[in-house]
Every structure is written in C-alpha cells, then in structure tokens.
N, C-alpha and C positions, 0 to 999 in steps of 0.2 A: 438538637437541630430539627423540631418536629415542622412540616413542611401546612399544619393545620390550622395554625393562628396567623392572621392576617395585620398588619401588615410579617412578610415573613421576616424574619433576623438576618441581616447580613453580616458573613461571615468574614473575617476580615485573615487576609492570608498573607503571611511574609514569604517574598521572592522564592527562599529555598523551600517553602512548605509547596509552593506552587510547583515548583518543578521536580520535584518529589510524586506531589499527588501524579503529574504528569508523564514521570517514567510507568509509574506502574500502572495508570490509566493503559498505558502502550505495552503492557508486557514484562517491562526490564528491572522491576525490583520485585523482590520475593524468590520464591523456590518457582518455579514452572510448571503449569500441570502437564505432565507427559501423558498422563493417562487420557487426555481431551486431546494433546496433541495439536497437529496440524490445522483438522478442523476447529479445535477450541481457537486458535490462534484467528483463523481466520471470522469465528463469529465474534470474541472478544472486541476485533479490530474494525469490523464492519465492512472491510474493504481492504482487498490487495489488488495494488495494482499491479499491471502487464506492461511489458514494454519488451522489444525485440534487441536491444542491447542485451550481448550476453557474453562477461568478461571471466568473473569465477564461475559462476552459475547465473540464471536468470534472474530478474529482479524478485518473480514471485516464491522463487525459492530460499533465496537471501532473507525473506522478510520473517520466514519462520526458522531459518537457522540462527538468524540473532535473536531470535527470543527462548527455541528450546535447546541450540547447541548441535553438534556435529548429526542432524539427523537426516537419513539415509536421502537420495534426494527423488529417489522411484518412490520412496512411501511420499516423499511431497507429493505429486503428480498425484499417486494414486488417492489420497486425501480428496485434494480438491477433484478429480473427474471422473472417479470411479463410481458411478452410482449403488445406493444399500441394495441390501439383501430385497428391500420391495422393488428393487427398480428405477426406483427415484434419483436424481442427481442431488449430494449435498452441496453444489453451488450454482451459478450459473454465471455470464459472464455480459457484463454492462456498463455503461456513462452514469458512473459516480464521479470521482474525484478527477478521473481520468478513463480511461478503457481498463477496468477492472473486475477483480472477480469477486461476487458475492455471496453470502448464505441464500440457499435456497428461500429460505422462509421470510425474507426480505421483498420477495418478488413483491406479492401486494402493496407495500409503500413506494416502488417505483410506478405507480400506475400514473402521477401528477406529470412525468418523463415521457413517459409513453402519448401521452393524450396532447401534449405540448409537443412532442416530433409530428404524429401525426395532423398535429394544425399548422402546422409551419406550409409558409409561404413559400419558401428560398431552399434550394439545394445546391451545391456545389458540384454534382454532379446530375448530368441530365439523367432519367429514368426510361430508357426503350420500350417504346410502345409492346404491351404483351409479356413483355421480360418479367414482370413482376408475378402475372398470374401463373407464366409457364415454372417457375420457381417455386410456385407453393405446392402446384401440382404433382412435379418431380418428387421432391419430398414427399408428399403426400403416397406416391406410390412407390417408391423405390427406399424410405425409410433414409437416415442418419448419413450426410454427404458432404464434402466438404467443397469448398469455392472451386478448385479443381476439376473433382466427382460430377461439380453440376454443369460444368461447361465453361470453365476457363477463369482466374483469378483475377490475370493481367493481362493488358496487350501489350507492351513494354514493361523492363524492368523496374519503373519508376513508379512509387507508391502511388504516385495520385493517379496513375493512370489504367483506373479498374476497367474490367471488361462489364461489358451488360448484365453480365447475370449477378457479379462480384456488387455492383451497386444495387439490383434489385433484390440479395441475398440479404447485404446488411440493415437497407432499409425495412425490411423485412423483423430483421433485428431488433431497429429501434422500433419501432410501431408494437412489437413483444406480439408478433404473430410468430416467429424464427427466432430460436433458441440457442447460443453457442453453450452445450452443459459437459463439451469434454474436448480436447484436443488431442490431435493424433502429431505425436512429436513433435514439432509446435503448430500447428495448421489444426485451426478452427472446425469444429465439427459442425453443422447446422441441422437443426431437428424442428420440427413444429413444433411450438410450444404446448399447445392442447395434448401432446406424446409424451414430452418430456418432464412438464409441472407439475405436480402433482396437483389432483381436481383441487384440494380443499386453499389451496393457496392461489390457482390458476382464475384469478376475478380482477376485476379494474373496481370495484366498489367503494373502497376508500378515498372520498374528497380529497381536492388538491389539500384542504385545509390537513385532513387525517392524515395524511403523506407527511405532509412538511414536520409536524408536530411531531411524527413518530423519529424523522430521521432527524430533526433538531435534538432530540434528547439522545439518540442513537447519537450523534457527532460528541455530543457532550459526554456522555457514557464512555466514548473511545477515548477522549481529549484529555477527561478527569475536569478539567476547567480550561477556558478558553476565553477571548474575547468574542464579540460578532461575529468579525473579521475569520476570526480563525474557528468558528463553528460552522460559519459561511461556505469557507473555504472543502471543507471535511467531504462535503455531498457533491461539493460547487453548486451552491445553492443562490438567489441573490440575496444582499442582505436584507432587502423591503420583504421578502421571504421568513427570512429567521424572525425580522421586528414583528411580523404578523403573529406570529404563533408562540415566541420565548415564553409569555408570562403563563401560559401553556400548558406548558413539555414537560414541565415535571423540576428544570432545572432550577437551581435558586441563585437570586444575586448575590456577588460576593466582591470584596475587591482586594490585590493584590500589589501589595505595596512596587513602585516602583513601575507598573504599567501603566500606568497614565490613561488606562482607559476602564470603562467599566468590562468589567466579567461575569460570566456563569458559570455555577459546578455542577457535577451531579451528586445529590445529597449524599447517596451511598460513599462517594470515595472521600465525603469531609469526615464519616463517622469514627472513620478509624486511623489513626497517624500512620503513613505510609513507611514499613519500615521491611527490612533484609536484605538476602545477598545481592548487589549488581552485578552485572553480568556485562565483561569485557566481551567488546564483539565488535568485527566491520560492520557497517551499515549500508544499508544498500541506498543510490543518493536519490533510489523513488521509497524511500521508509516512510510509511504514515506519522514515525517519529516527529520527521524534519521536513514534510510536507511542504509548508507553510515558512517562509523566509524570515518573514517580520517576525514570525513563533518564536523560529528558532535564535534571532538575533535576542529576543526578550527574553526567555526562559536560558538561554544558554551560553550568550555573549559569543556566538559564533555564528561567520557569514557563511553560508553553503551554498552552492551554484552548480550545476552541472554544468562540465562545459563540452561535454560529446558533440555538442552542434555550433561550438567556438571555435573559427580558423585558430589550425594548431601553432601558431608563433602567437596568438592571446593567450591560449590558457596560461591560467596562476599553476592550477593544481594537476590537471592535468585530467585526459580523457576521460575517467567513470571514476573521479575520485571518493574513493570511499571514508564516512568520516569514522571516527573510532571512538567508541563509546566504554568509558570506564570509570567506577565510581559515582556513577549517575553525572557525569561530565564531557562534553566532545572534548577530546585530548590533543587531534590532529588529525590526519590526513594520509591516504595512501591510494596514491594511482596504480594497480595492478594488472598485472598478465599473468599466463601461463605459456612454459616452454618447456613440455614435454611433462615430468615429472618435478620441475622448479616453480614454486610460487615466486614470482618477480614484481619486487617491489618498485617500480619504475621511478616513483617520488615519493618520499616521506615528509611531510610535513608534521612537527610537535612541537607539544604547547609546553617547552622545557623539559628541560634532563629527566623530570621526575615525571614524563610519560614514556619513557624508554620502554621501563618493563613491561606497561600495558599495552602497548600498540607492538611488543614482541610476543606477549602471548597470545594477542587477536591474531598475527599474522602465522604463529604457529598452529593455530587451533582452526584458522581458515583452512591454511596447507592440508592438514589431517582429513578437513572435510572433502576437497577435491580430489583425493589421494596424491597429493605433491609431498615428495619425500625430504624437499629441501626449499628454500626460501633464500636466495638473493637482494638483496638491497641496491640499488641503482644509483639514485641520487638522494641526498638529505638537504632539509632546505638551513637548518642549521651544522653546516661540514664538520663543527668538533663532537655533534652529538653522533655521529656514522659510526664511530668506531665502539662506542659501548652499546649502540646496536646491533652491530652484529655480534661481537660478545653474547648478550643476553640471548640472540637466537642461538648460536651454537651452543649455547647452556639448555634452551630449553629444549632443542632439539634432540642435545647428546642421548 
C-alpha cells in the first residue's frame, strides 16, 4: 500500500476490519505498552479529555485505566503534571476536542487556535479594564498561581459566573500566553507560557495550513480510519478545514463497506491486520473511543448519550453511564457510585445473557481499582439476567 504512485489505491475495508483497525487505533487491542504508560497513552491518543464529573475516578484517569488496567491513579496525575527531570511539562492543558489535556510537543500545531481566539470579535464574558495586564504581571513575579492564588475564581458558585481575574487568567490561556501544565488537586495551575514550554516548541510559526495538516493526520492516526465527520470531530476542527488539507496529511482514501460515506486511514494501521487480546473494561462516556455518536452508532451499532445534564425522570441509562467494552464490542451499560468500600451498580444495562461474565469482570476489576472490596447490583434492565449477575460477581469476587 505504497503511498508513492498516484493515483493512490484505495483500500477497501469490511465493517469488522474497520472496527478492529479502530480499537487498536484507541489502545484496546493488543498487549499495552506499560513501559510508555500513561504518557504513551496519552500521546497515542492525542487528547484526553477533562471534565469535573467525578463518579469512580475522573474522566482523565478512567481514560488510561481502560487502556492499561488497574493503574495506580497518583501515577496518573503524576504522568500527566509532573514535569521531567529538565523541568519541562510532558503535557499541557487546551481546546481540542473539548477542555483537554495534551502532549507537550503538540503545542506548535495549536498555534491556527491560538491566532483565531485572539482575532475573535465576541466574548461571553466581558474582560476588566487592566485585569489582563495585572495577571500576566502577577505571574510574571510571583511564579505558578492558581485562579484563587491570583485573586478570586468566582463571585458566585455558578460556573459562568467568573470573577475578573478568572476571565482575564483564561483568556490569557487561550491567546497561549498562560499555561495550565499542572493542577493542584483538581484546580488549575497557571504559568506563563514562555516559563513553562520549552523554547524549542514555544513558537506560533506553523501556518494555519501546517496546523491543520498536522492534526488531520494526528486525528486519523488516533481514529485508525474515520470519515470527515469524525476526523472533524477529533480536534473540533471545521469540516471546509479537514477538505483543505486531507489530500495532504498523509492519510489515504479508503472505503468501508456499510458506511455510506467516504473514509480516510492512516497507512501505517492498513499495514498490518489488527489482531490480540481485547481488553474488557468501563469506559469512561468522555472516551475518545466513543467520542463521536454517529462513530459509535457506525462501527458499533450502539447509542451512547451522557445524560448527567438530563432531568433525572429522562435518563434511559442513568447519570455517568459507563458503556462496557469486551471483545472489541460495547456489551451494555452501567450507571455507577461508590458507598463507602461498595462499587454500586445502580443500573445495568446488557446486550444478552452472554454479556454477563464481561460486564462482571469490568465491574470486578473497576472495584479493585478504586479499592472497593465489594460490588452491589441495584437494577438490571433485563430482571432474569440480575440473578447470574450477581452469581458471576460473587464468583469472581470469592
């Protein structure tokens, strides 16, 4: 599949070859490399996202426990915000796909982001006169501060309601003069970024074109194969964005039976037939896995919705339902809490009897991770399957 003769070959993919390439584009087929770890995880992926819902663990620590398993969750942390031995931060934290966290050495392709906040017209919130410059200043003398440290987060408890500094901190942020490259239990650290980048990466030089191009084939690299739509989706790029640059990036067309749309791969992952162990595991429902709805409805034949921000007499599935991943398959569903030392499965949702075992050893081997010594079952959405689930936990528990 040499990418050298024009016109290129397209590669033509059946359904399950596509969602094949597509676990292990994400991590979940093969052996895992522990030895790259957390950060491998995170540079593989491109992007983890943040989010302040926190049911087992966080979103951004869920997202490398399903990929390398029960690992410690301070070494997460420490992974992503502990800076090397030079000083340097190995990530920093930005508007990708969401408010996420990224490899360091990605900063220079966010510069097309940075250039487009600072030309923006429109803000959502107003900017106090001086608030901006005395913010850079602060930091400038007093070093590493968080929204607090520099003079107040909030004036009310309600998110949108920042105080002056909290808005000229983060614009600060996206403009990538203000760096968030570590957080202090969850609260935001802010640094200048001229402190915290390292020089050789700390430039806006790369064209809007050189950006886009890098992180189209970055999306597709993460994706394995994807349509527009969903390599679009990956940066939150627009799509007249991705058409600019596709023929580009590096990735090649392909198309996959059953999508009805055209597709991109990235060459590397058609080379080789995607094969090994899957890895049963929660999913956390912000997984770059399942991102993308219409992805997931395509490659997986299953609807996923958060519904944390659905009045609770709508939800189907319930608050942070996590979906459950085994056999390279979503199997079903499980809305979760914690009660003391009990993993509580509040609702189970399963795609037939013959997800029992898998969605008992995810919810055993979540337990382990949070230190819950026992595992509860609440509701099942099928009532005859309740009783060989709990079975199978107390099997696997014993």
């Amino acid at each position: 599949m040499g990418m050298t003769s024009l016109p290129r070959p397209t590669a033509e993919l059946s359904a399950d070859e596509a969602r094949r390439i597509a676990l292990r584009a994400q991590g979940f087929l093969g052996a895992p490399d522990r030895r790259a770890g957390v950060r491998g995880v995170l540079r593989h992926l491109g992007a983890v996202q943040l989010d302040t819902i926190s049911v087992l663990a966080r979103s951004h620590e869920l997202i490398p426990y399903a990929r390398l398993g029960t690992v410690g969750r301070t070494t997460v942390d420490t992974a992503y915000w502990t800076p090397g031995s030079d000083g340097a931060p190995h990530a920093f934290e930005y508007w990708s796909h969401a408010a996420c966290i990224l490899p360091v050495e990605e900063w220079p392709h966010f510069a097309f982001r940075r250039r487009a906040y600072r030309a923006r017209p429109h803000w959502n919130h107003a900017l106090p006169d001086g608030t901006y410059d005395q913010v850079i200043k602060q930091l400038r003398t007093e070093g590493p501060l968080t929204a607090t440290e520099l003079g107040g987060a909030k004036k009310t408890s309600e998110w949108w309601d920042w105080s002056g500094t909290k808005v000229a901190v983060e614009r600060a942020l996206m403009y990538g003069e203000v760096v968030c490259a570590e957080r202090r239990g969850w609260k935001r650290v802010y640094d200048l970024a001229e402190r915290a980048i390292p020089d050789a990466l700390l430039h806006d030089e790369l064209d809007d074109t050189e950006c886009l191009r890098r992180l189209v084939r970055l999306a597709g690299q993460s994706l394995g194969v994807g349509t527009r739509a969903d390599i679009a989706d990956y940066h939150r790029l627009k799509g007249e964005q991705v058409d600019a640059v596709i023929a580009d990036s590096g990735l090649v067309p392909v198309t996959v039976e059953g999508w009805g749309k055209s597709a991109w791969a990235d060459p590397a992952a058609l080379e080789t037939a995607p094969r090994g162990r899957h890895r049963t595991t929660l999913l956390s429902p912000f997984d770059s896995l399942i991102w993308e709805r219409a992805r997931t409805e395509r490659i997986f034949g299953f609807t996923h919705r958060l519904e944390a921000y659905t009045p609770k007499p709508k939800r189907i599935y319930g608050y942070f339902a996590m979906p459950v991943l085994a056999g390279g398959h979503l199997v079903g569903r499980v809305d979760p809490a914690r009660e003391g030392r009990t993993l509580v499965a509040k609702q189970v949702t399963l795609d037939g009897a013959k997800a029992v075992p898998a969605v008992a050893q995810a919810l055993v081997e979540a337990a382990s991770w949070v230190d819950c010594t026992d595992v509860r079952v609440e509701r099942v959405d099928a009532p005859e399957l309740r009783e060989p689930l709990t079975r199978e936990l107390s099997r696997a528990l014993a």
